[in-house]
N, C-alpha and C positions, 0 to 999 in steps of 0.2 A: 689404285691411284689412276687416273683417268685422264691426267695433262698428256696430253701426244704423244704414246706407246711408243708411235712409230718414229719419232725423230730423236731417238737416240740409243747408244748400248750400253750395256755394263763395260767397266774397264779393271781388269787389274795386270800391276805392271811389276814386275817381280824380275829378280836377279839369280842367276844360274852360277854355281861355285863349283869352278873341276875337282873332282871328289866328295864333296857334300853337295851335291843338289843344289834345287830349288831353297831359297834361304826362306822361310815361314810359309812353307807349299801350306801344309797344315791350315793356317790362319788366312791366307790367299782363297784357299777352295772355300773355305767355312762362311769367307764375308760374301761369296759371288752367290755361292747358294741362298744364306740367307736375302740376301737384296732379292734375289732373282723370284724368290719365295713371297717378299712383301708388295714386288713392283706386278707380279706377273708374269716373267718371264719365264720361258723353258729352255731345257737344253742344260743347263746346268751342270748337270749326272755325267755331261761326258766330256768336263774341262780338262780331268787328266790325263784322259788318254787322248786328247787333242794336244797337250801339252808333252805329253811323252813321242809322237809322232814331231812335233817342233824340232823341240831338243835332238831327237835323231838324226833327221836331216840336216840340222845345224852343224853336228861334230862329224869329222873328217875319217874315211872307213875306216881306216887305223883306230882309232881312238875305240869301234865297236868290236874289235877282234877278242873271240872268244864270247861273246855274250849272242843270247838266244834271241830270231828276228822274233819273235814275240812281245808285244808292245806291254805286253806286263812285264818281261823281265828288263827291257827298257828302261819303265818306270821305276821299278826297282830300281836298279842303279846309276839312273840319271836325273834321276826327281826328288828322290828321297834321300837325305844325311844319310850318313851310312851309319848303325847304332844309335840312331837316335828319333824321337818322334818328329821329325818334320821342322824341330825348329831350332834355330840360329843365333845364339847371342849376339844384340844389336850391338853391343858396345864394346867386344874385344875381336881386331883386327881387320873392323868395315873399312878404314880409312888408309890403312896401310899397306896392302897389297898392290902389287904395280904386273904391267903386263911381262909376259916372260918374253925376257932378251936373247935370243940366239937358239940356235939349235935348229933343226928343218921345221918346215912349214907348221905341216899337220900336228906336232908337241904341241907349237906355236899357239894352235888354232884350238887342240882341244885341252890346255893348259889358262884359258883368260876366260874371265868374268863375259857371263852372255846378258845383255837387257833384254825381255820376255815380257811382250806387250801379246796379252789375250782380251781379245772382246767379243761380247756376248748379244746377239739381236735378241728383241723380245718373240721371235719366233723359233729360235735356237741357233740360229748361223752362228759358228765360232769362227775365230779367224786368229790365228796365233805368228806373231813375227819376231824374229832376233836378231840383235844385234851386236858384236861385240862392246862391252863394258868398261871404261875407265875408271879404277875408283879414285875419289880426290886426291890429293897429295896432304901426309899429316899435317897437321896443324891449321888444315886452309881454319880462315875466320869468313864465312860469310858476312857481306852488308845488307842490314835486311831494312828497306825502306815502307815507311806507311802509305796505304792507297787510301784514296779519296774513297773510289768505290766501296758500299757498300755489304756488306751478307744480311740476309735477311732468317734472323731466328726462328720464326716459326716455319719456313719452306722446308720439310720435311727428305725431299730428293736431296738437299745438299749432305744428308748422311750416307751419302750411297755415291759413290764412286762411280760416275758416268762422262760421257763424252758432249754433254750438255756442261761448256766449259767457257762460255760464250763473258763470265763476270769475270772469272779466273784471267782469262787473257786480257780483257780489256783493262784489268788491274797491270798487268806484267808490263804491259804498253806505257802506264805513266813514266814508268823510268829506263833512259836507256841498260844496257846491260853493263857499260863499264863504269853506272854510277852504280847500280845494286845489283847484288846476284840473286833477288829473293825478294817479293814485297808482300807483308803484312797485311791481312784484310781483318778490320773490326765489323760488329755488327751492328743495327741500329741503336742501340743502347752502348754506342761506346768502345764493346766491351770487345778484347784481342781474340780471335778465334781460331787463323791459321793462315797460312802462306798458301801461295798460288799451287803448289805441289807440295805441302810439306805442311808437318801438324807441330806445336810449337810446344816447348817444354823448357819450364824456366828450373834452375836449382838455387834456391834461397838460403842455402845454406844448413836447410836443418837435413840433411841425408837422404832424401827422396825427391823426386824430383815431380814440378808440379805441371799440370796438362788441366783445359780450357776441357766442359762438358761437353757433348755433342749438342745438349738442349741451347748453346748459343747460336749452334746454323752452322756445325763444321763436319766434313769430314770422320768419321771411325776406323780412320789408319791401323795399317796393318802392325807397324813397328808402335802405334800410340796402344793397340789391346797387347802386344806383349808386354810391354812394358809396365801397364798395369795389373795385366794378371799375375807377371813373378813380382809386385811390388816393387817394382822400382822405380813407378813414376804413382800418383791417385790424380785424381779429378778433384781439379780447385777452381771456384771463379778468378780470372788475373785482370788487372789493371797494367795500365802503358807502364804506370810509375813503379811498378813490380819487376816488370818486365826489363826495364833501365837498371833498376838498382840491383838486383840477382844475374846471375851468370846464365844468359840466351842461350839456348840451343833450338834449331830446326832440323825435323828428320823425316825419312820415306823412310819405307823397308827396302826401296833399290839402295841407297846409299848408306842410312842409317844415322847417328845422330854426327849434326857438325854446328860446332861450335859458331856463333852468330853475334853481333853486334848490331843494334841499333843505330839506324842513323838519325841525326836529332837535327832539329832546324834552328839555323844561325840567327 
């Protein structure tokens, strides 16, 4: 692809959990490599141990006592679940955890959810930053309002996770934040595709739940391939009036799925 290499990165934005890692490190590495594979980019090969150098300097010297300065056994135990392949069930206990209260600093500090923003130049500059993580409080309902703006189906980049965010934002801009937490972008044809940060998944009630193809111009979320790969969600075309009449949810892999509501014009 040949549209301006040079004016933008790859981005993925991942959540860090004291004692199990990085939540779908796995799925995280997999998409940056493959994007990085079809746009051109390099550098790729050494997101995790860019990622395992983060994490380190992120947690507080206490928290590495006893583990070897070796950024492999780093990674080992601050990147990866522990027991398991790299990945994280989206939907038992994203929403519920809250930061820890009390106790010294450093517990504090290497006890709470890190947000873990990596980005990738088409010539390999990595650049990896953290920050501590709030997760919602149960039962938030987000308001998810419709943008005027735009996706465009056939633009191909919009499957690839980059810092070329320029429609995203201008969609976010039509509503202030204390009318929606979330605005909806359809493509030309209508058709519902995904949220300014989040990819949309309705349940209709027959036991799975349904997600918008990427052939409409959206996103290949991290939390939207797990989801279809353990069968929990497939790939369906949706419509607004789908999207009204079934139970909305919008989800990232920072945060994971949260319950969402339309808002409908008076």
């Amino acid at each position: 692809m040949d549209r301006a290499m040079n004016s933008f990165s790859l981005i993925e934005t991942m959540r860090w959990e004291p004692g199990g890692g990085i939540v779908r490190l796995r799925l995280h590495l997999a998409r940056l490599k493959r994007s990085a594979g079809r746009l051109g980019f390099v550098g790729a090969d050494r997101a995790e141990e860019k990622l395992a150098e983060a994490i380190a300097d992120a947690l507080p010297p206490s928290a590495l006592s006893g583990i070897s300065p070796s950024r492999g056994e780093i990674a080992e135990n601050y990147l990866r679940p522990k027991g398991s392949s790299g990945l994280i069930s989206p939907l038992e206990g994203e929403m519920s955890a809250s930061p820890t209260e009390g106790g010294d600093a450093s517990h504090g500090a290497r006890n709470h959810p890190l947000r873990v923003r990596l980005t990738l130049s088409p010539t390999g500059d990595i650049a990896v930053t953290t920050a501590p993580f709030s997760p919602l409080p149960e039962n938030t309902i987000w308001r998810i309002a419709l943008a005027e703006s735009r996706l465009d189906s056939v633009d191909r980049l919009l499957r690839h996770k980059t810092t070329r965010r320029e429609l995203y934002e201008a969609a976010r801009r039509e509503y202030p934040a204390d009318i929606a937490d979330e605005v909806l972008l359809l493509n030309e044809k209508g058709e519902p595709c995904e949220g300014t940060i989040t990819s949309i998944f309705l349940d209709d009630g027959s036991g799975q739940l349904k997600t918008p193809p990427i052939s409409c111009g959206l996103l290949a979320g991290v939390l939207r391939t797990e989801l279809i790969c353990t069968r929990r969600a497939r790939v369906q075309h949706l419509s607004l009036d789908e999207l009204k009449a079934g139970t909305l949810y919008m989800g990232n892999s920072l945060r994971g799925l949260i319950r969402a509501q339309l808002l409908t014009e008076d």
